[in-house]
Every structure is written in C-alpha cells, then in structure tokens.
N, C-alpha and C positions, 0 to 999 in steps of 0.2 A: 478754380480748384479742380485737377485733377480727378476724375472716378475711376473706375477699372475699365471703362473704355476711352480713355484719357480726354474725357468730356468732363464741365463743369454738370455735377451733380445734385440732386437737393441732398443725398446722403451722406455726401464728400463733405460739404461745406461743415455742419454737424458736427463730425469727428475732428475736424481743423480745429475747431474752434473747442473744443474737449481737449483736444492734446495740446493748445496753448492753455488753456487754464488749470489742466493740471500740474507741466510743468513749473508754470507760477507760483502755484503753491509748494509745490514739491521741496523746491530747491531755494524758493526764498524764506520758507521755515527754517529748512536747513541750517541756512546763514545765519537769521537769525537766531537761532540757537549759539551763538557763539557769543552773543551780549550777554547769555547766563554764564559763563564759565568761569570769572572769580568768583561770580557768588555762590557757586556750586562748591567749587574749593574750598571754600572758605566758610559755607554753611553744612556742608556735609563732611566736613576734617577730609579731604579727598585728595589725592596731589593730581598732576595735570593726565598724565597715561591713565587713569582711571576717567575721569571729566572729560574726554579725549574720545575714548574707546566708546563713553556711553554713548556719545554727540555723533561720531561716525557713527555707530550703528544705523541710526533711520537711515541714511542711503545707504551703507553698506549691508545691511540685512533685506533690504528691500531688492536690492539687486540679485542675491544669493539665492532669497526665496523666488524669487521669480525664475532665475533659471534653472533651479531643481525641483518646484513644481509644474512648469511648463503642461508637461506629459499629460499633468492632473485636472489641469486645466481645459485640456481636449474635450471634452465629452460637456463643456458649457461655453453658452454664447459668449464673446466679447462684453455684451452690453451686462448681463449676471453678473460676471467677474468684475467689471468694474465698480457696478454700483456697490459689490459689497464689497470691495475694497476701498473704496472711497469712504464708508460707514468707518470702517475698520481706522484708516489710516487719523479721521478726525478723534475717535476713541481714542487712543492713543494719548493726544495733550491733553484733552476733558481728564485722564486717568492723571498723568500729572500734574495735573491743574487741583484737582480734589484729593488724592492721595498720595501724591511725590513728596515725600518728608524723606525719606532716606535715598543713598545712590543707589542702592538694589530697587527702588520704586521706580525712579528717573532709567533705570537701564530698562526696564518690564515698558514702561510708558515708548520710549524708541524704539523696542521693539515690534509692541503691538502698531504705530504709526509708520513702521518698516513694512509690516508684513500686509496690512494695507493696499501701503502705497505701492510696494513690489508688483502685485500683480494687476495694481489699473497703468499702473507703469509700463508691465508687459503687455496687458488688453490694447494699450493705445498706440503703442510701436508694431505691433500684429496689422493693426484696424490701417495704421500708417501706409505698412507693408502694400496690404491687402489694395487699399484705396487711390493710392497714389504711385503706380508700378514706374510709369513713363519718368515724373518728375520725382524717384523718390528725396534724394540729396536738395533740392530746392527745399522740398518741403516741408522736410524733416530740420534743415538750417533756420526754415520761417519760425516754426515752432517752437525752436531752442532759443530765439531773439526774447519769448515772453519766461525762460530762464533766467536772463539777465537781468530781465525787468524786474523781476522779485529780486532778484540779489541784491539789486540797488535800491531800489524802494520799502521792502519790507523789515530788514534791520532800524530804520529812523523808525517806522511806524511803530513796530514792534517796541524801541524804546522808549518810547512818547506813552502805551499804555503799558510800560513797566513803572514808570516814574507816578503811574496814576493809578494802578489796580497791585502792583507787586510781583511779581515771581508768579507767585499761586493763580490771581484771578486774570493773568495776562495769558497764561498755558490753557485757561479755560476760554476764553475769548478768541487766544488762536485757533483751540480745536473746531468752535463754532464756527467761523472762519474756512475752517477746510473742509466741515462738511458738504460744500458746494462741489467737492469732488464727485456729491453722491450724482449729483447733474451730470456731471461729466460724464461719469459711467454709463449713464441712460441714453446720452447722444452716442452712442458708439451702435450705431447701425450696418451691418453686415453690406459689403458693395452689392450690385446690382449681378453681378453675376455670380455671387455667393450665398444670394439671398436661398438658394433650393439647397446648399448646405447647411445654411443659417435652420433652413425648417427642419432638415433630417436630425439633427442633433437634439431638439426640442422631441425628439423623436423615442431617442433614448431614455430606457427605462432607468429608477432609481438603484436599479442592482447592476446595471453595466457602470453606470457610474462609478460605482464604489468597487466595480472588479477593477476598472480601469486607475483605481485610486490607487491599488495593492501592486500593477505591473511596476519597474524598474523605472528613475523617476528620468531615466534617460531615452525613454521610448516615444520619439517625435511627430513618429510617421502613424499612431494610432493605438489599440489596443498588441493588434494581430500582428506588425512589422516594428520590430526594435530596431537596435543600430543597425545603420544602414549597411557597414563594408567592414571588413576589419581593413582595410587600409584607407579609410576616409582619409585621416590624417596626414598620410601618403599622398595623395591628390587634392588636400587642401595646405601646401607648406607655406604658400604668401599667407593664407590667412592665419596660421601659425604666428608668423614675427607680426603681423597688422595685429593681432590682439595683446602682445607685448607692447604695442606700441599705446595701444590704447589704456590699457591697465596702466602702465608708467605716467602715464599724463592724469590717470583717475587718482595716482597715489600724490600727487603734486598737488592737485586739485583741491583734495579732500583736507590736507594739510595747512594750506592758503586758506581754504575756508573757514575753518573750526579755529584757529590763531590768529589771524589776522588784527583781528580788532583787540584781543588781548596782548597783541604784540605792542598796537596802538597806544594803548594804557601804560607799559612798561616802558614808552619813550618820554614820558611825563602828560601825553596826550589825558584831557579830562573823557570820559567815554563817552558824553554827548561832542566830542569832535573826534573822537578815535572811529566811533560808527561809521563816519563820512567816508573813511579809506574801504567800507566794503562799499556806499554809493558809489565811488569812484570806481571800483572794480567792477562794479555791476555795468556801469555808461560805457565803461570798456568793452566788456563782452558786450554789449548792445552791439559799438559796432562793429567786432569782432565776426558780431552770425551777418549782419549785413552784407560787407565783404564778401564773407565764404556762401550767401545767398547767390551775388554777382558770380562768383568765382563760376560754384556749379552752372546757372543758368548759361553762361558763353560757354560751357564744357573747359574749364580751364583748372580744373581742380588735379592736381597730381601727389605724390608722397613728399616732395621737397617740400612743394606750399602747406601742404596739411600737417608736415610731421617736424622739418629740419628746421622750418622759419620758426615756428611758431617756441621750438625746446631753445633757440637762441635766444629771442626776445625773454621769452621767463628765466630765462638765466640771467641776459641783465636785469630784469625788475627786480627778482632776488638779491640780487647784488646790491641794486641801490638801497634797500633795506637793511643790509649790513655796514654800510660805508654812513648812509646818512640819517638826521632824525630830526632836518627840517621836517615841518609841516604839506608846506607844499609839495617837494617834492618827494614826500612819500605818497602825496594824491596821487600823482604824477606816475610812480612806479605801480600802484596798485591799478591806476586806468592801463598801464602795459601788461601786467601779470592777466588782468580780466581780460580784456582785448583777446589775449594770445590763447589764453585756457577755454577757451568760448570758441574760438576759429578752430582748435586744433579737434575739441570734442566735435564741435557741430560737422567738422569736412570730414571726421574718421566714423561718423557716425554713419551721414550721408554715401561713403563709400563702401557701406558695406558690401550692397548688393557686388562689388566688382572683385571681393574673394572669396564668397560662397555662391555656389549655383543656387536656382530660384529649388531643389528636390530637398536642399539642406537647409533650406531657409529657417527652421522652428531651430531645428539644432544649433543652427549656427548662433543663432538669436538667444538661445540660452547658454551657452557654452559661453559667451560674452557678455550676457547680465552677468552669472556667476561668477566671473571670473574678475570683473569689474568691483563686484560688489566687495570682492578680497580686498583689493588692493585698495578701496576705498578704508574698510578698515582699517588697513595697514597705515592708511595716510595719515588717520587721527592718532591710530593708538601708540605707532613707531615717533611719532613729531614729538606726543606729550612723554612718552620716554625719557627721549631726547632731551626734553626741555626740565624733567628730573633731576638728571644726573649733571646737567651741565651749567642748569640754571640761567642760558644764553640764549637767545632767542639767534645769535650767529651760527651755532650749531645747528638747529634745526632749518635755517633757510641754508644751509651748506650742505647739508645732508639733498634736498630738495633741489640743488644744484647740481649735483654728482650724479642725480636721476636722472636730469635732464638731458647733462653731456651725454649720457648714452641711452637716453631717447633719438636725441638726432642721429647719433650713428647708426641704430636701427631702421631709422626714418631713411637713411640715407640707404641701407640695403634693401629695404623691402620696395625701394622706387625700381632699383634692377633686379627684379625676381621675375620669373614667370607666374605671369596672373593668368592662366588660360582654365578657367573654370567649366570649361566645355568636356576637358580632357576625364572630370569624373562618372564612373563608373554608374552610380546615381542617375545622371542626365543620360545615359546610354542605355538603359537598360530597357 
C-alpha cells in the first residue's frame, strides 16, 4: 500500500482497509434495500416513485451532503468525521427497524443512514486522496472491488434474515451490522506528512469551528479563501463533460439498483431467485474493478475504455431484459450490466485526479459528490415514475438506454478534449 511517500505504510494499510469495508456496507445495504420494495408498496399504499425516491435517497443524499458540507468539515480530523458518521449512518436502519411504520418514517430513516454515510464516504476518499497520491486509480479501483462484493453477497443474506426476523427486526440487525463503520472511521489516520496538519486542526478552538460552520458551504480552501477564480470553470472544461459523464452512469446505476430484483418478480421470478440477478450483477462488477485495477496499474486506462465500452455493453444488458425473461439469461445480462457499471464507476473514479489540479482537489471532490448524489436521485425516483404511468418495466430500462447512447457520445468527446490541468490559474499562483 501506497503512503504519501509512495511507501508501504503502517497508516496506509488502516485506511485501505476502512475504505473497503465501508464501501461494503455502503452499497450492499443499498441493494439490499431493493428486496423491500413491494413490501413497502404494498404495506405503506405507496406506488413505486414514492418507494423509489425514498430507497435512492441513502446514496443520493449521502452524496449531496457530503459535497455541500465539505467546507464544514475542514476545521475536524478525518478520523472525527468518520466515526460519527458511521454512528450516524448505522442509526439510520436501527430508526427504521424500531419506528418505520409509515413512508414518511422509512424516507427520515434513509435520510439520517445518507447523512452518515455521506461524510465517512467523503472522510475516506479525502484520506484515499491524501494516502495514496502515486497509485491513486489502482487503489481507489481495489477498494470499489469490496462494492461489488456487497452487492452480490448482501441481498441473499439480507433475504435469508427477512424470511426469519421480517421487515422490522431485519432493519434493526442490518443497522447493527453497519455500526462497524464506527471502526472504519477510527482507522482513518492522517498520512505521514499530514500528520503536523492532522495536530494543527485539533488545535482549533470550538468557536472557529462553528464560524467556519456559518462561511459559504462552497469555501474549500479554508475559513479565509473561498472560490478559487471566477473562471475556474473556464480552465477546468474536460472536467465539465467528465462529470456529466459520471452523473449519467450514477443515474443508470441507481436505477439497475433499486428495480432490478423487482423487475425480477414481475417476470414470474419467486424473489428467493429473483435476488440471484443482483448476485450475478454483483460477480460482474467484481470483475469489472479487476479489469479496471489491470487497466490503471499498465497506465492503460483512457475515455473510450472507461466511458464508450462500458455505455455499449449496458445498453446491451438492458436490451436483453427487454427482449427476454429466461432465467438464465437474464443472470447473464445482469453479470454485463454489473461488469460494466462497476468498470465504468471505478476507471471514472480513479481518473479524477487527471481533470482537476492537485489546488482544486476538495472542490473538485465536492462538486462531484453533489452532483452525483442528484442524479443518483434522479435514478430512483425518474425509473419508479416511469414505471407509474406505464406500468412496463420496458419503459424504464429504455429510458436507461437513451442515457446511455449519450453517455458514450460524451465519452467519446471528452477523450479529445484538452486535459491540460497545469494551465489553471490555481496551480500558477
């Protein structure tokens, strides 16, 4: 592992090992959350845009808050922010585990498990940042491999203690479950050459904090320096279309996720084999980060591989879920849709650093939680719309198809753009 002097560290390994088990949890609750969603319908009178909207929330509010408190964030350690967002994000289920009887309950419960997970989510992509500058794309792709592994793993489990505890007592056993995030938080140790920043900030007294809580939630660079330029913008246009690029894959993403296995049910699938189609999509992404692991480590990682292959491939997996409703080969399509949604996150993730300079780094980092976090919304609550008014699970993976096609045309621009991140005014100053 990587440290800040691209040495294996005793403080590196820690935070690796944090940012895989969060993301674990993070995004295989996630999924699982999608084995509640007739019962949610169907026990709270709710139709799907509603059961949609609430289920996107925990990643899409978690994203949103993370990158419009960023700023707020400044003035406490990594390892603070995490552990009590790990408290936070476990709270959360425990609240709809004991109190979720109405959908106004079950939205409050994904919210507080958003707001949580948002900022150990930001603490541990900072800590990422920070830790691992040489290899960031490697590492940050290892980390997203234990993404996958929850997506495939924790829906079976998650169903196995629905059939045994119910709805209620299965939200309270996952939130126990994720209070290991509180761990997580605690490993996030400041690098070796951050460690005398690490102490300054412990430094700060409890009223700069809370002035620094009141500045503009967009001030990156500290109390004293807000936006950087007024032509930031201007000198970051690759990273312009590269976060359209990313939001559109997060709106696809979020969509696949939350329906998937209710789509499964609605081919006549029983939901102890409908569950199987998010395993399968989870083994996919598995080796999906693999791949994009190889890709980075040979430097072979470009806009084509990360953005154009990957909108092709989900377009046929979506396809085959329109056309067919064997069994197997809707395993088959949902192992391509995971595959490709898994390569395309983890290589656009891994890319960041190459269209923001290392001055805009916070900014840039929050500007793309937020903006993710939307279109993660956008993914549940536009899908179960959709799936309203048309009643067809063709409309919605058609919809998700249209995004696609012009995902890759973007993908296909932003490979000939100027990425020359040097040219900001930031790094010249």
């Amino acid at each position: 592992m990587e440290g800040r002097e691209g040495v294996i560290t005793a403080r590196s390994v820690p935070v690796f090992v944090s940012g895989c088990v969060m993301v674990f949890l993070f995004n295989g609750s996630f999924k699982a959350n999608s084995i509640f969603i007739e019962d949610i319908v169907s026990l709270f009178d709710a139709n799907y845009f509603l059961a949609g909207s609430a289920f996107a929330a925990q990643p899409a509010v978690a994203y949103i808050f993370a990158g419009v408190s960023s700023s707020s964030l400044e003035g406490y350690s990594q390892r603070t922010v995490g552990v009590i967002g790990g408290f936070i994000f476990g709270v959360g289920f425990i609240y709809q585990g004991l109190f979720g009887y109405q959908l106004h309950q079950l939205l409050i419960a994904m919210v507080l498990a958003a707001l949580g997970g948002g900022v150990l989510h930001f603490a541990t992509f900072m800590a990422y940042l920070e830790h691992f500058k040489g290899k960031f794309g490697v590492m940050i792709s290892a980390r997203e491999l234990f993404t996958y592994i929850g997506i495939a793993t924790m829906p079976p489990f998650v169903e196995l203690l629905n059939s045994s505890y119910g709805l209620h007592g299965t939200y309270v056993l996952m939130g126990a479950l994720i209070w290991n995030c509180v761990v997580c938080g605690a490993l996030l140790k400041p690098a070796i050459g951050a460690a005398r920043n690490a102490a300054n900030i412990q430094q700060i007294s409890f009223t700069d904090k809370l002035s620094s809580l009141s500045e503009n939630c967009f001030c990156f660079q500290g109390v004293s320096d807000c936006m950087p330029s007024s032509n930031f913008f201007e000198e970051h246009i690759a990273f312009i279309v590269y976060q359209i690029v990313h939001c559109l894959f997060f709106y696809v993403l979020s969509g696949w996720v939350v329906f998937l296995v209710p789509f499964g049910t609605s081919t006549g699938l029983l939901p102890s084999q409908a569950v199987y189609l998010s395993t399968a999509g989870g083994i996919g992404g598995f080796f999906g980060k693999i791949l994009t692991i190889l890709i980075f480590y040979y430097d072979g990682m470009d806009e084509i591989t990360a953005g154009v292959i990957p909108s092709c491939l989900i377009s046929i997996g979506l396809t085959g879920y329109i056309l067919s409703s064997n069994y197997i080969l809707l395993m088959l399509f949902s192992f391509i849709c995971g595959f490709s949604l898994a390569m395309a996150d983890s290589a656009l993730s891994g890319m960041f650093p190459r269209y923001m300079c290392t001055y805009h780094h916070r900014l840039g980092v929050a500007i793309s939680f937020f903006l993710c976090g939307v279109f993660l919304q956008l993914g549940g609550s536009l899908s179960g719309a959709i799936l309203d008014q048309t009643s067809s699970y063709v409309y919605v993976f058609g919809a998700m198809i249209l995004v696609n096609v012009l995902n890759g045309l973007m993908s296909f621009l932003l490979s000939s753009m100027d990425k020359d991140i040097t040219k900001c005014s930031g790094v010249n100053d």
